[in-house]
N, C-alpha and C positions, 0 to 999 in steps of 0.2 A: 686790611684790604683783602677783601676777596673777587680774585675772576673768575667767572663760570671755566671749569674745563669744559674743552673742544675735540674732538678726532681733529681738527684744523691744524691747531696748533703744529702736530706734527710737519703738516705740507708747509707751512707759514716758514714755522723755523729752515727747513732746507731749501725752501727757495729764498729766503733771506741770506742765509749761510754759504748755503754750497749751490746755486744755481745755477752755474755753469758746469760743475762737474754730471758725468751721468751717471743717475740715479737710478736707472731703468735700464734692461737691454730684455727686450722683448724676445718671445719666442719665434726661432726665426723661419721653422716650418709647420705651420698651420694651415685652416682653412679660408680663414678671414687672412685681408692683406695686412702683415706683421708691422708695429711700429717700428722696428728696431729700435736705434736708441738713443733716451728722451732724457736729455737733462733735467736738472730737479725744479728747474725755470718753466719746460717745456710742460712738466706732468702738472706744474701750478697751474698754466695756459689752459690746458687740456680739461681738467679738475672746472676751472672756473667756466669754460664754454659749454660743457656738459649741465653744471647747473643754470645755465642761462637755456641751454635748450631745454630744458625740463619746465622752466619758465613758461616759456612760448608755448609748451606742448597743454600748458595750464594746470602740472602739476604741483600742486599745494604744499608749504608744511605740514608732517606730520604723515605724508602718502606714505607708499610703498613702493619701491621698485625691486623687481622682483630679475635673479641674471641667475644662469642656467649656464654655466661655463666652465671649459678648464680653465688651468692659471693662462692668465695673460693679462701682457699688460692695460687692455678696456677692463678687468675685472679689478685690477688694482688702485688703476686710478677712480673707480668707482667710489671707491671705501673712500674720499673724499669726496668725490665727485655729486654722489649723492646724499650719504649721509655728514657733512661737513656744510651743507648749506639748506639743512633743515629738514630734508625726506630721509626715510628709513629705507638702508640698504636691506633685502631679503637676499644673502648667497645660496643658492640652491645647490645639492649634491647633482652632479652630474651625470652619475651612476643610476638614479633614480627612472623608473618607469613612470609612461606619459600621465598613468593613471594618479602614480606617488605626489609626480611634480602639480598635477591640479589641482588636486587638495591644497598643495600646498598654498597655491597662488590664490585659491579663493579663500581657504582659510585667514591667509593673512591680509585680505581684501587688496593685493597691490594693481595700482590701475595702472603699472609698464611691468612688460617681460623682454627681456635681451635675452636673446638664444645664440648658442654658439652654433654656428655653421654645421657641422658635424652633427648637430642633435637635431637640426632643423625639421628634417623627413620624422621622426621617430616622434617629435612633440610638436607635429601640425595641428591637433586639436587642441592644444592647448592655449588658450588667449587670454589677454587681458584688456584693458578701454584701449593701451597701446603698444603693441608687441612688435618688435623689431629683430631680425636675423643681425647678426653682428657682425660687423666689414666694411666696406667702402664705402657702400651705399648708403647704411643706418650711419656712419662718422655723418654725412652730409647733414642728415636731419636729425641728429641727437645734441652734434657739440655745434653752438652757435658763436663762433670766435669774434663775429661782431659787437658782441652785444654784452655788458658787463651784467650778472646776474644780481640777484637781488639778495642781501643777506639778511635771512630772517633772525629774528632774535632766538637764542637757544640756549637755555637751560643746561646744566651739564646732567639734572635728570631727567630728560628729554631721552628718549628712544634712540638709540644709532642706529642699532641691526636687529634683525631678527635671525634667530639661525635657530632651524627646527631638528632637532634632535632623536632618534629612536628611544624609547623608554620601554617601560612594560605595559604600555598600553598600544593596540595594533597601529594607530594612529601617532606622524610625530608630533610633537610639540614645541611650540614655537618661543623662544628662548628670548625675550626683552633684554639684552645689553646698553646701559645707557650711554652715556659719554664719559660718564665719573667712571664707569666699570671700566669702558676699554681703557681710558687715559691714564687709568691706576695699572693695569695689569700691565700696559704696553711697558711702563717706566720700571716696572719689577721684573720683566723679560729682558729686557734691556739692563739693567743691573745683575741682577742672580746669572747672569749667561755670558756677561763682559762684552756686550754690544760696543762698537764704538767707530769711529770715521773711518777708520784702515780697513774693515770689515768688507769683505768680497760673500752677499749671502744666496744659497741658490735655492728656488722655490721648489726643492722634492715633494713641503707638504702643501694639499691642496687648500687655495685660500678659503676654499668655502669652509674648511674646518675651522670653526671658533675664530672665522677672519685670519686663517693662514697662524693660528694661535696668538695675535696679537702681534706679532714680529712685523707683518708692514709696515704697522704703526710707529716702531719703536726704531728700526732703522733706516724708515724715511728721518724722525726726528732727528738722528745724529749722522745725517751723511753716505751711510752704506749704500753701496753700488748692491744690486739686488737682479738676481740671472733668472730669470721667467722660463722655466723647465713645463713643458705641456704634460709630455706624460712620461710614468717614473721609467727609469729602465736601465740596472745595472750597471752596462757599460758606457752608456751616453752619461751618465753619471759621473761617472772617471772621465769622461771626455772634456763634461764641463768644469771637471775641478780643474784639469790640467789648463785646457783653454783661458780661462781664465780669472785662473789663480784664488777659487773660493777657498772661502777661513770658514764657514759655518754654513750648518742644512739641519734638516729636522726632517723629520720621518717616522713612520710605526715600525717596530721590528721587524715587518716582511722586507721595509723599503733597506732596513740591513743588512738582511740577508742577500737580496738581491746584489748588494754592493760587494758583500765578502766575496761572492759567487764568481760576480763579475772581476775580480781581481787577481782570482783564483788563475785563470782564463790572461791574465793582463802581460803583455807583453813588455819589460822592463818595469823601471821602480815604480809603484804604484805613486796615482797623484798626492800630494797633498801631506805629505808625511812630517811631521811635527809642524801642524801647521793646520789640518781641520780640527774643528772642534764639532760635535751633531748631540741635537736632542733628543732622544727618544721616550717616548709616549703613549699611553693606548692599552700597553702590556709589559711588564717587564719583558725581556728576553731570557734567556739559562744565562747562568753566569761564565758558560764556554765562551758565548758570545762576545761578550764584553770583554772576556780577554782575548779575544781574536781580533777584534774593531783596535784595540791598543798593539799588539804586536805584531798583524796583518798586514793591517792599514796606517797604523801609527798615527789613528785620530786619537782625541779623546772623547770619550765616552759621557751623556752628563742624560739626565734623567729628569722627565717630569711628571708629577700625579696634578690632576686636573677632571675637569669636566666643561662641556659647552656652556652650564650655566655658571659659571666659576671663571668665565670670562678667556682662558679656562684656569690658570696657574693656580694651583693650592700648596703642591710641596715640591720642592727643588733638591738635586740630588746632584752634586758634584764632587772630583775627589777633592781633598782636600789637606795641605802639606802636610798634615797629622799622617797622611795614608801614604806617605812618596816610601818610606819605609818598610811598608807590610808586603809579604810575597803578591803576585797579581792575584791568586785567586783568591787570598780573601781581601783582598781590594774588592776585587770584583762582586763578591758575597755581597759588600755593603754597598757595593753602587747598583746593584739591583732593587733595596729596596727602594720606596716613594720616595723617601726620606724627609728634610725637616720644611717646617712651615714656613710659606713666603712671609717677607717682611709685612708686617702688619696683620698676617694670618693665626687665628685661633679654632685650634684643632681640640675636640677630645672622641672618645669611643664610650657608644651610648652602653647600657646595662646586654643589650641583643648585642651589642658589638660590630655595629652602624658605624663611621663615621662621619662624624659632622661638621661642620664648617661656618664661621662667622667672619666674615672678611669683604672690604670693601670693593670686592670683584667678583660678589654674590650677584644673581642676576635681580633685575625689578620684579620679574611676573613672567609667567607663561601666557603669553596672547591670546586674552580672551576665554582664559581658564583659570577664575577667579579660588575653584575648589581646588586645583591642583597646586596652584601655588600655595593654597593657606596650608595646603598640607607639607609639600616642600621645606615651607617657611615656619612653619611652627616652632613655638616655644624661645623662637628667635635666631636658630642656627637651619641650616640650611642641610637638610637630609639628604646625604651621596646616594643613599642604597647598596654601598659597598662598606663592606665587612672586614675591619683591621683590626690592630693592637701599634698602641704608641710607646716604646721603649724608649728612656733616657732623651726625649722631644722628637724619634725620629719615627716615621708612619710606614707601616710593612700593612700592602692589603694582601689580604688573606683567604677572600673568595666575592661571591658578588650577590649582595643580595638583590636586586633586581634582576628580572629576567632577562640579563639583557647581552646579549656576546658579542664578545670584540672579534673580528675575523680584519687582523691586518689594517688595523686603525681603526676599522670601518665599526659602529652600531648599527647591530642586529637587534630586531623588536621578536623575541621567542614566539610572543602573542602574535604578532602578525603574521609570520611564517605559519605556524598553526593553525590559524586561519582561513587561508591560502589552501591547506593540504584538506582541509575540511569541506571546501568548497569540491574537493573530486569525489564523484561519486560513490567510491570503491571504499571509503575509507570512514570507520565508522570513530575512532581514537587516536589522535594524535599528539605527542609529546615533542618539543623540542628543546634540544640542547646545545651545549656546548661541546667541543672534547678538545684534549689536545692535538698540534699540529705543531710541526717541526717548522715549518716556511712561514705559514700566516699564525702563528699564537692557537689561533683554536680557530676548531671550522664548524659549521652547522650541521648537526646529525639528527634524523626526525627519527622518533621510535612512532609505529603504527601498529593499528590494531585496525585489521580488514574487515568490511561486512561480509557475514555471512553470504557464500557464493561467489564471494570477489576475490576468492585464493589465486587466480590467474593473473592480477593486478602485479608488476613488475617493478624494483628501485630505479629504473630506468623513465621507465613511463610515470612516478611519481616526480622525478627530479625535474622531466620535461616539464611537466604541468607549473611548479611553481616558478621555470624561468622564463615562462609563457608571462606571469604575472607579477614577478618580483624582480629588481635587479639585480645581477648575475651575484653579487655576493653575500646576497640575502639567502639564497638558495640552498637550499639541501648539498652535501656534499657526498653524502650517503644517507640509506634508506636501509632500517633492521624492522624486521618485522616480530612482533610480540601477540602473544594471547589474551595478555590484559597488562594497564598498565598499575601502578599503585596510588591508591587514592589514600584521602582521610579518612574519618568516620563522616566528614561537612560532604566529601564527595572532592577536594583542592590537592589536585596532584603533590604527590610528594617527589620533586622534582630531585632531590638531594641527593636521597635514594638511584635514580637513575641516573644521577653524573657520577656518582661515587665508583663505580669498578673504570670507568676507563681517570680517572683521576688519584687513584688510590697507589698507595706511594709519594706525591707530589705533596710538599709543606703546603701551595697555596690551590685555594680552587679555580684561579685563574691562570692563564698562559702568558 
């Protein structure tokens, strides 16, 4: 017997199971008016009147809808709401400029846009057949509680989401997750991480990352009460563990730091002490870190290598009773790297020293980029553009070969920013890179080469320029100015060259 998997499945079983308990506690100071909190009955209700008003609005299987939001719980419940009854959710980065988010919305053809309150002014021009501010008013005309929705038949390779991604080309890429990718990945998050009904989990990462990394999915299925944090912030972080009583968060190593920081600062025993467990992602941290989160905070510490089209989970990194023994820092040492491959995951490192991936939470295709995926996808494994070595099965990355920088979770497209700085007049050569940073992992640094006469052009007045047209952490962080940069003999920047002095010393070329 075989059943298609579902994203459903998940809501199905905890309103089966745990309906009366709550499943939800929404963010409670926003701009839209908050749900508070919505049993796992309620978010079924919710889920199901949402696809009935999509119905009525005459949107089809297979559309798109397209949400432009922080975490909340309209964004959560969407991740069933629309893609669990046949339409493709699109989560959009919030962060993104009006210009970013159009593309995107045309690119991925979706005929509805929900905007969160807050973004409303900033992405006025941005529309689709049917765009709605999110709050009181769109509840009225979105979710239709009267009326049972229609359940189309659905394939478990049928399209969920799309989540468009920075790469190294200026433009993102639109990331096809089917229902087998997310429903494998959710149940390997959910295992590799010890998900389970006692779980109190709080949303620090944003869902629109990789669907909140699969985790809505995985502790809707088993019960976890889930705390909807709008935006990250040190000490409101400590406020919601203590409040109430979170076991588990995830976050990029900024949203770590921001937490050590904030604890630093914290008045009596910090919250949560043998009792959170956080994943972190994106970038390693130093390994001070890691021993500062264990004998700081007295979480533990656990580790994920991944990617958007990876659904995202590739390699899981926890300690492990082999390690209760070993002093913390080289605990720590080995919890920094990727580490070993998710269950059912097969890893090796190509001859350039790529690695690669084959695993059932590889994505379908890049939407409507039939040449990028063939290339993605070639020879059968799934091409990272990140550069390791696998020791004794466990995965240490080593630098990145895509152009592509992590600043604080976030992807950075090189090519775009670049782009962007080319567009200003004054500037006749632009390089962009990476470098290290102590707070966000690594920050954006342009090397430029000035036209002739435009020596009065300022790092000030370039930075402006690109946060006039990129969002804020796409941006230049600083601005060095150069007489030439280093090319090939083809004329293809040798970019290696120019991260090399501020990463020199560092075993990896990433932060």
């Amino acid at each position: 017997m075989q059943i298609p998997l579902s994203v459903m499945d998940f809501l199905d079983r905890a309103e089966l199971v745990y309906g009366d308990r709550v499943g939800i506690v929404d963010e409670p100071v926003q701009p839209a008016q908050s749900w508070g909190e919505l049993s796992y009955r309620r978010v079924a209700e919710l889920a199901r009147a949402q696809a009935a008003g999509l119905d009525r609005l005459g949107v089809g299987p297979g559309e798109r809808v397209a949400v432009v939001s922080h975490n909340s719980a309209r964004l959560l419940t969407s991740l069933f709401g629309v893609s669990g009854y046949g339409r493709v959710l699109v989560p959009v980065n919030f962060r993104l400029k009006a210009e970013e988010v159009s593309y995107i919305v045309e690119q991925s053809g979706a005929s509805v846009l929900l905007v969160d309150p807050e973004l409303a002014d900033a992405l006025d021009g941005v529309t689709a057949k049917h765009t709605f501010v999110l709050g009181a008013d769109s509840d009225a005309l979105l979710y239709d509680v009267d009326t049972s929705p229609r359940r189309y038949a659905v394939s478990e390779n049928d399209t969920a989401t799309i989540n468009y991604t920075s790469g190294t080309t200026a433009r993102p890429k639109g990331v096809q997750l089917t229902h087998r990718n997310i429903w494998l990945n959710a149940v390997l998050m959910g295992l590799h991480y010890g998900a389970g009904d006692r779980d109190v989990y709080l949303h620090t990462l944003p869902m629109f990352h990789a669907n909140g990394w699969g985790l809505p999915f995985a502790l809707t299925g088993l019960g976890a009460r889930q705390i909807v944090l709008r935006k990250v912030d040190g000490p409101e972080i400590l406020r919601r563990v203590e409040r109430h009583g979170v076991t588990f968060l995830s976050g990029a190593p900024a949203v770590v730091q921001m937490v050590l920081d904030a604890a630093a600062e914290w008045d009596g025993p910090v919250p949560g002490r043998d009792r959170v467990r956080m994943i972190v992602a994106g970038a390693p941290p130093p390994t001070s870190v890691v021993q500062q989160v264990e004998s700081e905070l007295g979480w533990e510490f656990m580790q994920l290598y991944g990617l958007t089209e990876t659904s995202p989970v590739v390699t899981v990194n926890r300690s492990r009773a082999e390690w209760d023994v070993l002093p913390a820092a080289e605990r720590a040492e080995r919890l920094v790297q990727a580490g070993a491959p998710a269950l059912g995951t097969r890893l090796r490192v190509d001859a350039s020293g790529e690695v690669l991936v084959r695993s059932n939470t590889v994505l379908d295709g890049y939407w409507q980029q039939p040449e990028a995926t063939a290339d993605a996808l070639r020879d059968g494994w799934f091409h990272t553009g990140d550069g390791g070595t696998l020791t004794d099965g466990q995965l240490a990355i080593s630098d990145r070969k895509k152009d592509v920088i992590i600043s604080g979770g976030e992807n950075v497209s090189s090519i775009e920013v670049e782009d962007c700085l080319y567009d200003h007049p004054a500037v006749a050569e632009a390089a962009v890179i990476g470098v290290p940073d102590p707070k966000w992992g690594e920050t954006v640094k342009a090397l430029v080469v000035l036209r002739e006469g435009q020596e009065a052009v300022t790092e000030t007045e370039l930075i402006a320029h690109c946060k006039q047209r990129l969002a804020g952490y796409k941006s230049p962080t600083s601005v060095e100015f150069r007489t030439a940069l280093p090319r090939t003999a083809t004329g293809k920047l040798q970019k290696f060259r120019l991260r090399e002095p501020y990463w020199t010393g560092r075993e990896r070329q990433v932060n």
